[in-house]
VEXDREN-448254 format. One line per 8 residues: number of its first residue (from 1); for each residue x negated, y negated, z of C-alpha. Coordinates in pm, 1 decimal. Last residue first. Example, Ala and Ser with C-alpha at 12.3 -4.5 7.8 and 13.67 -1.06 7.14 Angstrom:
2) -1367.0 106.0 714.0  -1230.0 450.0 780.0
***
This chain:
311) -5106.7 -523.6 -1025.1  -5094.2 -899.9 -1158.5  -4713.7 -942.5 -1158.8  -4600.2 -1202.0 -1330.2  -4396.6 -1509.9 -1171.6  -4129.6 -1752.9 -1332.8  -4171.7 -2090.8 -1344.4  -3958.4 -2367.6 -1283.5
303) -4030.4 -2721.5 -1350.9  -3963.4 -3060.5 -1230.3  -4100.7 -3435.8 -1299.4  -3942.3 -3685.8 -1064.4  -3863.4 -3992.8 -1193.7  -4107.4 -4282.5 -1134.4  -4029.2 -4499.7 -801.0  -3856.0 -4805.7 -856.6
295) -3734.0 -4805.1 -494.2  -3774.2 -4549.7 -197.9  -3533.1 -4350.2 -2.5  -3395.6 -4212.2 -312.9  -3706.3 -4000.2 -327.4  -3590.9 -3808.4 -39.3  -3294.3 -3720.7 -199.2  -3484.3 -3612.8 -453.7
287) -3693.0 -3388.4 -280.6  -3397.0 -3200.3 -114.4  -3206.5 -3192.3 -456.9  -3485.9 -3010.2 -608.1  -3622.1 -2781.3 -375.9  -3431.4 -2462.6 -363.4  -3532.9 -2271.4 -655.1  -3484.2 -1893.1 -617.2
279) -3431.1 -1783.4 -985.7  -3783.3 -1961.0 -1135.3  -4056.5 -2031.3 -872.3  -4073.1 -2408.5 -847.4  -4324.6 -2692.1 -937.2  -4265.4 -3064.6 -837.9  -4447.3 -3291.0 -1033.3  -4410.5 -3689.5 -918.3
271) -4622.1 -3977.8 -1117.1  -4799.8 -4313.1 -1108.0  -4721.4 -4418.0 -725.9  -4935.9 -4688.3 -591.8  -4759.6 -4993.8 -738.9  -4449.7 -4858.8 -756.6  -4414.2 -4731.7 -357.8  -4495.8 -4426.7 -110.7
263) -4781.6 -4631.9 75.9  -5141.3 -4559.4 92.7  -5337.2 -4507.6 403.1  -5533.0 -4201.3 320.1  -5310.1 -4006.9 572.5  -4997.5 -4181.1 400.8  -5055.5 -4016.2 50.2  -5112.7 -3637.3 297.3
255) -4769.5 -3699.3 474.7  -4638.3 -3798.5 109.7  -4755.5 -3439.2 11.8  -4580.0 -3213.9 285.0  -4286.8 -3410.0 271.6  -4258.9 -3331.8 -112.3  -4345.4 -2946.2 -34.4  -4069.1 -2930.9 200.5
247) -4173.9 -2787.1 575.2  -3978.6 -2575.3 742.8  -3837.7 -2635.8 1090.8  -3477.2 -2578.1 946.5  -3590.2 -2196.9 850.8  -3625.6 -2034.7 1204.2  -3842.7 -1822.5 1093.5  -4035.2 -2109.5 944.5
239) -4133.9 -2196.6 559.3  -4428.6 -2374.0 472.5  -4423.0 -2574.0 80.9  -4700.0 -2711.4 -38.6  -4811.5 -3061.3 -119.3  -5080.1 -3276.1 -318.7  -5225.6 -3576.5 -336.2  -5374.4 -3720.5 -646.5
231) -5629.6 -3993.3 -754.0  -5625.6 -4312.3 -533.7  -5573.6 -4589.1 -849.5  -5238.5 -4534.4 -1034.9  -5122.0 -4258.6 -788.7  -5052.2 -3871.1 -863.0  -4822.3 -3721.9 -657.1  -4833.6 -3329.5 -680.2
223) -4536.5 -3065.8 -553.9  -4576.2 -2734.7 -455.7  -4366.3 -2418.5 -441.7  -4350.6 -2041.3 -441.6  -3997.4 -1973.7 -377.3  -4018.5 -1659.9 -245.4  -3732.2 -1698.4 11.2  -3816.9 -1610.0 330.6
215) -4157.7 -1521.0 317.3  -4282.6 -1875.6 172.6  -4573.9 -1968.8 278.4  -4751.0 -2120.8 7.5  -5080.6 -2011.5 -174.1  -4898.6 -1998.2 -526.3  -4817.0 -2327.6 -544.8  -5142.5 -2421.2 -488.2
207) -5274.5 -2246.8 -794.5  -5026.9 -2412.2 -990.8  -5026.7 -2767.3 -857.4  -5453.1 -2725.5 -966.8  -5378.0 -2618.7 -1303.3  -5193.8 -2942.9 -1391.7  -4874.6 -2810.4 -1537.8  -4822.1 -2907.1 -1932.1
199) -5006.3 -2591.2 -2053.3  -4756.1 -2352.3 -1903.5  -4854.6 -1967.9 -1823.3  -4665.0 -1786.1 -1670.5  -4721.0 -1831.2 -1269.0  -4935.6 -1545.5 -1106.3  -4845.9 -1275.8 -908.4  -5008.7 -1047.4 -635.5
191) -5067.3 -1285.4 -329.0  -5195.3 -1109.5 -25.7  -4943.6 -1221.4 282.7  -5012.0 -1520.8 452.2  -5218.3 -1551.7 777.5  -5268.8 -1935.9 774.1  -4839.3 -1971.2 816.6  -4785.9 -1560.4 980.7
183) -4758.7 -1262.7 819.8  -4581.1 -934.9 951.4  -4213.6 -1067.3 888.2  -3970.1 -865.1 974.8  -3721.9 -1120.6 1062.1  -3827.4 -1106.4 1482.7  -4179.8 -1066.9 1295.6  -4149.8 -1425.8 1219.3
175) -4063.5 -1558.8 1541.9  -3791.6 -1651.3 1791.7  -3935.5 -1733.0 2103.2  -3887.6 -1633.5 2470.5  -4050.3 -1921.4 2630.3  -4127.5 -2176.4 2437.2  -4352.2 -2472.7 2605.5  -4524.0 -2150.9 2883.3
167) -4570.1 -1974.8 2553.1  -4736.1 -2237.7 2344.8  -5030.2 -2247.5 2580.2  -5049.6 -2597.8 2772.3  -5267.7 -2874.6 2859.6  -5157.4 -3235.0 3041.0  -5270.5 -3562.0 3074.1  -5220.0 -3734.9 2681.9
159) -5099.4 -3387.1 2588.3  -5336.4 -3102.3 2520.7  -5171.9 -2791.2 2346.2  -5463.2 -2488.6 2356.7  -5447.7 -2221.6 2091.4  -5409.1 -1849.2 2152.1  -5059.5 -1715.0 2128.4  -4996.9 -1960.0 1813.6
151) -5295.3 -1870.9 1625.4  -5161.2 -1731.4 1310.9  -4903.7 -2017.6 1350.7  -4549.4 -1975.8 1316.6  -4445.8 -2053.7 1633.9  -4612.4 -2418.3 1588.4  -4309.7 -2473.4 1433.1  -4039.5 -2361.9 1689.6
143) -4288.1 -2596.7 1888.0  -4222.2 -2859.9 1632.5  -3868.4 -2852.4 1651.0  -3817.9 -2842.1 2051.4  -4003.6 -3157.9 2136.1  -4357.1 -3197.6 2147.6  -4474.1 -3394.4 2489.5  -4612.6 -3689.3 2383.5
135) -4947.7 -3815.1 2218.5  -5007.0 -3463.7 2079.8  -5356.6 -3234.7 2054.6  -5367.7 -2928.7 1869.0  -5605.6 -2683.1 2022.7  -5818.4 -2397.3 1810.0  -5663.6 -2375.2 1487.5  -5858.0 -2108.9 1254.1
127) -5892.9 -2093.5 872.2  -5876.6 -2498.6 820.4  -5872.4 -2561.9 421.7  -5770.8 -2894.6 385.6  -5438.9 -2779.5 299.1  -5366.9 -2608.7 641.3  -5516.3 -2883.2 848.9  -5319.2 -3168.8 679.1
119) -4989.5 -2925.1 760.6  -5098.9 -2865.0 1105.9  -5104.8 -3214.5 1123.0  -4833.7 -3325.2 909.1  -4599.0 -3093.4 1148.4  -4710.0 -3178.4 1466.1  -4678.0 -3553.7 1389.7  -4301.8 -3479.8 1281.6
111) -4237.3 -3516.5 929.2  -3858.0 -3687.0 848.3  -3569.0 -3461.0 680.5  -3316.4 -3361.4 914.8  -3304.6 -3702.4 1044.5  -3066.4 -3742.1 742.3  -3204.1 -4018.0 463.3  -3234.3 -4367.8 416.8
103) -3459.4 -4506.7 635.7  -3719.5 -4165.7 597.0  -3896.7 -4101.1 873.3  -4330.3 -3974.9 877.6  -4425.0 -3853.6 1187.6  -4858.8 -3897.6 1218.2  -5093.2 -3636.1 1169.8  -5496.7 -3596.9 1230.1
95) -5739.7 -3259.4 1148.8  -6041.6 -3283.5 1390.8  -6324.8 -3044.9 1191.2  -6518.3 -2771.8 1389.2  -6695.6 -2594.5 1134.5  -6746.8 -2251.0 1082.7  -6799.8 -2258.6 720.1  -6454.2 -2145.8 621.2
87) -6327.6 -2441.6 827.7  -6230.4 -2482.6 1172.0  -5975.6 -2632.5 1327.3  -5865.4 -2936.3 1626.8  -5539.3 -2998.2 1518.3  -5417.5 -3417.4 1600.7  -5152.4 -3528.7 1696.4  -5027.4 -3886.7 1663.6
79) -4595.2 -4013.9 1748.7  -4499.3 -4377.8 1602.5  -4139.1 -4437.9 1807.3  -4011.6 -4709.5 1607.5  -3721.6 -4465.9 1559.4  -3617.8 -4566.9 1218.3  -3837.1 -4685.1 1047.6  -4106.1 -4475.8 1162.9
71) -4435.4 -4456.1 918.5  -4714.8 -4323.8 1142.2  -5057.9 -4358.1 1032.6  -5162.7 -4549.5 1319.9  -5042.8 -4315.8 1569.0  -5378.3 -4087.1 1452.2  -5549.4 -4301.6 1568.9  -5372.9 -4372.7 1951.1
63) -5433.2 -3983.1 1944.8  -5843.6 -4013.5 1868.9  -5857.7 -4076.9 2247.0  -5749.7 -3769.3 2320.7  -5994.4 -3553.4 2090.6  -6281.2 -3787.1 2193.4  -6182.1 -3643.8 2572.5  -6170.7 -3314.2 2452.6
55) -6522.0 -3316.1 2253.9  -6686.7 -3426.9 2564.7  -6821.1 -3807.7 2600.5  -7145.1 -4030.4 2589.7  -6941.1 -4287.5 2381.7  -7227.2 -4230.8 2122.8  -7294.7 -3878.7 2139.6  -6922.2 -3787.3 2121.4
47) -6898.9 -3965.7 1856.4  -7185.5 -3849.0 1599.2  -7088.7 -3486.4 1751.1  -6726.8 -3537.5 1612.5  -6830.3 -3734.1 1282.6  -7086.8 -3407.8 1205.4  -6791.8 -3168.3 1274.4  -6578.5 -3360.2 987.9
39) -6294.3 -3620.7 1105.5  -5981.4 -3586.3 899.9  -5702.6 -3792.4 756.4  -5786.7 -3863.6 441.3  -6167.8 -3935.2 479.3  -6120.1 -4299.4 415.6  -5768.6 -4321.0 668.0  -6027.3 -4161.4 905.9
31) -6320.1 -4426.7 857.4  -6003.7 -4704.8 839.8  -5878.5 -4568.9 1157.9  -6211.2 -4494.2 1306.6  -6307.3 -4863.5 1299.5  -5952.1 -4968.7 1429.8  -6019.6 -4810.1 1757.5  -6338.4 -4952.1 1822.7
23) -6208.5 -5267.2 1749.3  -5914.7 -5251.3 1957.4  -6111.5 -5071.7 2222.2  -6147.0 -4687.7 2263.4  -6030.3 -4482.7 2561.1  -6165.2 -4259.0 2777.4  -5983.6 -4128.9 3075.3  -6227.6 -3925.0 3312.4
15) -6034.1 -3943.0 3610.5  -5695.8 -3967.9 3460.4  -5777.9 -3633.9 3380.7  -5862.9 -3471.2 3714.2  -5529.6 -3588.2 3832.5  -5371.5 -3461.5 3583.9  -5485.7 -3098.8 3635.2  -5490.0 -3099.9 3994.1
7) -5114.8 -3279.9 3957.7  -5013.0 -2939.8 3754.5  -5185.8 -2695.2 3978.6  -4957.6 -2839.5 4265.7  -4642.7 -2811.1 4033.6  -4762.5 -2448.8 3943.9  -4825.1 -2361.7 3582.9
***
C-alpha cells in the first residue's frame, strides 16, 4: 500500500465514521455479554438497518464493545477485535474478543484481543473467517497468530481507519507448513483416536479435547469451568508454529467466562477440569500458575488420558 493510497483510504473513512452513544453503546454490551460474546447474522442486519449503515462500519463501531470485556490490570490498555465468520449454515455471525492480563503472572501468559476472538470464533463453531477487525494496530504476537489461520492469505484486517491483508502486516512469515505441517487452526487434521473411556469426565470436555489443534505436540487438551449459577465454559487448546503464540486451554476458557461478563472469582467459580493426553502433558503447571493469580478459587481438577486408535 502506497502512502498516497493510504491517506485515500483514511480519508474516505473518517468520512463515514459511525459511532454509537454511551447508551447505545452500553445496550449492545449487555445484549453481547448475553449472547456470550457474539452477534448472530439476524442482530447484524437488525443493526445495520437501524443506524442506516454498512456491515463494515457496524463492524467498527462494535470495537469500543468489544473493549468492554477487557480485563487489563496491568496495562490499562483494554484492546477489542472482533472476527467477522461464518457458521456451518452460512451465516455471517460478528465473533468479539477482548485481552485478558493476569496481575500476577509473566506477560507471557495474558490473551490478546486477537487471540480470544479468533478463539471465541473457533469454539462457537465459525468454519470460515472473513475480516477480523482490531481497535489498534496488532502487534507482532497476534499476527504470528493469525498465521495460523485456514484463511490467513485471504481475510481482510480493518483497523479503526485502516485495512490490510495479513501479508503486507507479516511479510515473510514463518508458518505451519515451514514445520511440515499441512493443516492449519479451523483446517485440522482428521481425528482418528478417541480418549479411554472415564466415567468421571463430563463427555462434552472430552469430545472437545479431541478437536484441538495441536500438531506440535499431540497433547489433545481442554479444560471446563463450571460456575455456581452461569452453567459451563469451556476451552481448547491452539498451538502455533511458532509455539509461544499458542493458546492454553485455561486462557482459552476464562476468555469465553469473561465474554458473558462474569468474573474469574469464588462466588462465580464452582469447579476447574483440565483434561490432558497421557505421555505428552504440558499444561498443568501453566494453568496453575495462572490460577494463582486469583484467590479462593477451587483446586484444579486434572486428568490424563491416553488415546485409542479408532482405525
Amino acid at each position: 500500500m502506497t502512502a498516497s493510497t493510504s491517506s485515500v483510504l483514511k480519508d474516505s473513512l473518517n468520512k463515514t465514521t459511525f459511532s454509537f452513544d454511551e447508551s447505545q453503546r452500553t445496550a449492545l454490551f449487555n445484549q453481547v455479554k448475553t449472547q456470550h460474546g457474539l452477534l448472530f447474522a439476524a442482530d447484524i442486519k437488525a443493526l445495520c438497518a437501524q443506524y442506516t449503515i454498512t456491515h463494515d462500519e457496524l463492524l467498527r463501531a462494535c470495537l469500543p464493545v468489544a473493549s468492554l470485556f477487557a480485563v487489563a490490570p496491568i496495562s490499562h490498555f483494554l484492546v477489542g477485535a472482533v472476527v467477522v465468520g461464518i457458521d456451518c449454515d452460512d451465516a455471517i455471525n460478528f465473533y468479539f474478543g477482548a485481552n485478558v492480563e493476569f496481575a500476577k503472572q509473566p506477560l507471557s501468559l495474558v490473551v490478546h484481543a486477537e487471540q480470544s476472538a479468533i478463539n471465541n470464533a473457533w469454539l462457537k463453531g465459525a468454519q470460515t473467517i472473513v475480516q477480523i477487525a482490531i481497535s489498534d494496530a496488532p502487534c507482532g504476537y497476534c499476527r504470528q497468530f493469525m498465521n495460523e489461520l485456514a484463511d490467513a492469505e485471504k481475510f481482510d484486517i480493518l483497523l479503526p481507519d485502516q485495512q490490510f491483508k495479513l501479508n503486507q502486516l507479516l511479510p515473510h512469515a514463518f508458518g505451519p507448513k515451514d514445520l511440515g505441517n499441512n493443516y492449519s487452526l479451523f483446517n485440522p487434521a482428521p481425528q482418528t483416536q478417541i480418549f479411554e473411556a472415564n466415567t468421571d469426565i463430563d463427555t462434552a470436555l472430552t469430545k472437545l479435547a479431541l478437536t484441538a489443534y495441536v500438531p506440535y505436540t499431540a497433547n489433545y487438551c481442554a479444560v471446563k469451568i463450571t460456575t455456581f449459577d452461569n452453567g459451563c465454559f469451556y476451552g481448547c487448546y491452539a498451538e502455533n508454529a511458532a509455539y509461544s503464540p499458542s493458546l492454553a486451554p485455561l486462557q482459552s476458557a476464562i476468555s469465553q467466562l469473561h465474554l458473558a461478563g462474569l468474573s474469574m472469582n469464588d462466588t462465580t467459580v464452582k469447579s476447574i477440569e483440565l483434561l490432558q493426553t497421557k505421555g505428552v502433558e504440558n499444561q498443568l503447571h501453566v494453568s496453575e500458575s495462572v490460577l494463582a493469580n486469583y484467590s479462593n478459587l477451587p483446586a484444579l481438577i486434572a486428568y490424563s488420558l491416553a488415546l485409542i486408535k479408532t482405525c
